[in-house]
C-alpha positions, 0 to 999 in steps of 0.5 A: 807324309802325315802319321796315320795314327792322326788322319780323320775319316768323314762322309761326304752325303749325296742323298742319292735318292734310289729307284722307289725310294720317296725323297722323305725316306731319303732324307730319314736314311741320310739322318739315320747313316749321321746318326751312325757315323756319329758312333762309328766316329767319324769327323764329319758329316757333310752334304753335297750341292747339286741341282736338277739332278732326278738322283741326288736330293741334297739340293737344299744344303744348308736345309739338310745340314740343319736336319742333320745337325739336329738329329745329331750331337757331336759329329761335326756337319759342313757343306761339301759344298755350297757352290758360292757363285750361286748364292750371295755372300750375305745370305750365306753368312747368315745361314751359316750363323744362324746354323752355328748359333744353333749347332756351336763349334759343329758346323763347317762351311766348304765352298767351292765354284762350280755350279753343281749342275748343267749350265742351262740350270746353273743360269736359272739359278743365278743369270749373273753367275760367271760374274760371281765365278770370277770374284770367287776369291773376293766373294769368300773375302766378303762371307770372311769379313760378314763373320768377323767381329770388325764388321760390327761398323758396316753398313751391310751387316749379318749380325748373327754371324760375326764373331761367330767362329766357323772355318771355311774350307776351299773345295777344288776338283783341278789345280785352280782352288789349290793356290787359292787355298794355299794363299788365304790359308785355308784347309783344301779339300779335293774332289778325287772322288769323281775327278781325281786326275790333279790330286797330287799336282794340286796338293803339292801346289797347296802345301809349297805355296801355304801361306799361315793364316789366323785360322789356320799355322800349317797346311790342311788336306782332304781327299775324297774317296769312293767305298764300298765295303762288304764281307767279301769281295764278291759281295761287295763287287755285288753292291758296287753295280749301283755305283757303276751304272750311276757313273755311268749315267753321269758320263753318257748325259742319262742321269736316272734314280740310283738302282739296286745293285745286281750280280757282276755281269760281263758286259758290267764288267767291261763297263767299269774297265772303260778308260773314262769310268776308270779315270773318274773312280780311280779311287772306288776301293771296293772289296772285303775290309782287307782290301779296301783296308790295303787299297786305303792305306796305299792311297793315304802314304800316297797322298800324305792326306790328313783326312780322308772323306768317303763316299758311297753310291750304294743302293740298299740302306742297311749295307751302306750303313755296314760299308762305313761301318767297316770302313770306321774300323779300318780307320781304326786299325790303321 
C-alpha cells in the first residue's frame, strides 16, 4: 500500500455544461476552476473526450487543453482522455507536440479506446473505427515511435514531437487496458468514477504483470472519484442532486443539460438507492470535509492508489470551486 503522505490529487474536467449556461461561459468556469486547482495544488488538470452529448463541452480535447494551458503556469494539463480509435496517430502526435512545444514539461497524453459516445456517432467520426479499436495497442506503438528521436529516419514524420518527452497514460474502465499497461510499462489510469465494478481486479493485474519500462521502473496507478463537498452534509447532499439527476439521465438514455441542484427529496432519495445508480457512483464521497476526508482515506488504503483523480457533477460554479477546495485541504491533511 502506498504512504499517503506521497499520493497526488487531480481533476478530471467534463465541462458539463449547466441549464442556461452559454458553452463560452462554460469554458471560462473550466479555465477559472484550473486557475484554482492550480493554488489549492492539485497535479493535474485533464479534459475528458466525449461526443454529442448536449451536457458535456469538452469535445474539442486537445482545443481545451491549449486553453487551459494557457491560462495556466504550473499545473500539469492532460487528456483524460483522447479516445485513440477516433483519431489517426500522426495527427495526435502532432497535437500533442505542438502543445508540449508550447506547455514544456506540463502536458500528459492519456488515451483510452472507447468511443466516448453512442455508436451511431462513434461511426460518424471515424467509419473504420473498430479496425483502429483492435490495433489499439499498436496504434499507441505508432504515437510512441512518431515521439521518438529514432524516427527522425522515417519516411512518415511529426516532426514537432520527437524527442520531445510527454508520457502516456492507458486510461480503462475494465481489466482489458490493465494488461496492456502492465506489458509497455505505463501508468494505468481507471475509470471508477462511473464504472468502478473492476477496480481492484484490474489493479492487481496491473501491478502482478508490470513489466519496467524507460518511462517508467515501478507501477503507476490512478483512480478516479466522484466529490462533492460542502460545509455540511446536508449541504453537500443539496448540491449532489445535480449529480444524481444527471446519471440518472445517462442510465435511462435522457441525456439533458446538468440542473441546478434541489432540496433532497424522497422520491431523489429512493433514486440514488437504485442498484444500477448505486453501482456506477460507488465512490461519490459527498458530505462535510470530514466525511468525504473519512470516505477518502478508506478508499486510498483500499486501493493502495498513487493518485487520486476527482470528479464533480455540480451545477453552480462557486461551490464546485469550494468542493475542490475542501478536497485540496483534505488532501493536505491526509
Amino acid at each position: 500500500m502506498q504512504n499517503n503522505n506521497n499520493i497526488k490529487y487531480s481533476i478530471l474536467e467534463l465541462a458539463s455544461i449547466g441549464a442556461g449556461v452559454s458553452t463560452s461561459k462554460t469554458f471560462k468556469n473550466s479555465l477559472e476552476l484550473a486557475q484554482k486547482a492550480e493554488d489549492f495544488g492539485y497535479n493535474r488538470f485533464w479534459l475528458a473526450e466525449h461526443h454529442n452529448m448536449i451536457s458535456i463541452a469538452s469535445s474539442a480535447t486537445v482545443v481545451l487543453m491549449g486553453y487551459i494551458a494557457g491560462g495556466t503556469n504550473k499545473i500539469r494539463v492532460g487528456s483524460g482522455g483522447i479516445m485513440l480509435p477516433n483519431h489517426s496517430p500522426l495527427i495526435v502526435a502532432e497535437q500533442f507536440g505542438t502543445l508540449a512545444n508550447l506547455y514544456p514539461g506540463r502536458i500528459d497524453m492519456g488515451l483510452g479506446r472507447a468511443p466516448g459516445t453512442d455508436q451511431t456517432t462513434a461511426h460518424a467520426i471515424r467509419s473504420d473505427r473498430m479496425q483502429a479499436v483492435y490495433q489499439f495497442p499498436d496504434e499507441i506503438a505508432k504515437i510512441q515511435q512518431y515521439f521518438s528521436r529514432d524516427n527522425s529516419n522515417s519516411k512518415v514524420r511529426a516532426t514537432v514531437a520527437e524527442g520531445v518527452e510527454v508520457l502516456v497514460y492507458i486510461l480503462g474502465s475494465s481489466t482489458d487496458s490493465a494488461h496492456l499497461a502492465a506489458k509497455k510499462g505505463l501508468p494505468y489510469v481507471f475509470a471508477s468514477h462511473f464504472a468502478p465494478t473492476h477496480l481492484f481486479d484490474a489493479f492487481n493485474i496491473y501491478h502482478n504483470e508490470f513489466e519496467p519500462s524507460e518511462f517508467l521502473q515501478e507501477p503507476y496507478t490512478m483512480a478516479g472519484v466522484n466529490i462533492v463537498a460542502a460545509e455540511t452534509d446536508e449541504e453537500a447532499q443539496k448540491i449532489s442532486t445535480s449529480m444524481i439527476r444527471m446519471m440518472l439521465g445517462v442510465l435511462t438514455g435522457k441525456i439533458d443539460y446538468m440542473q441546478p441542484s434541489i432540496d433532497m427529496t424522497e422520491e431523489l432519495r429512493e433514486i440514488s438507492q437504485h442498484p444500477a445508480l448505486q453501482q456506477m457512483l460507488r465512490y461519490s464521497f459527498v458530505g462535510s470535509k470530514e466525511t468525504v476526508k473519512k470516505k477518502t482515506k478508506e478508499f486510498l488504503k483500499q486501493t493502495g492508489a498513487n493518485e487520486i483523480m476527482a470528479v464533480s457533477h455540480i451545477y453552480d460554479h462557486q461551490d464546485r470551486v469550494n468542493s475542490f477546495r475542501i478536497f485540496s485541504e483534505i488532501m493536505k491533511e491526509l
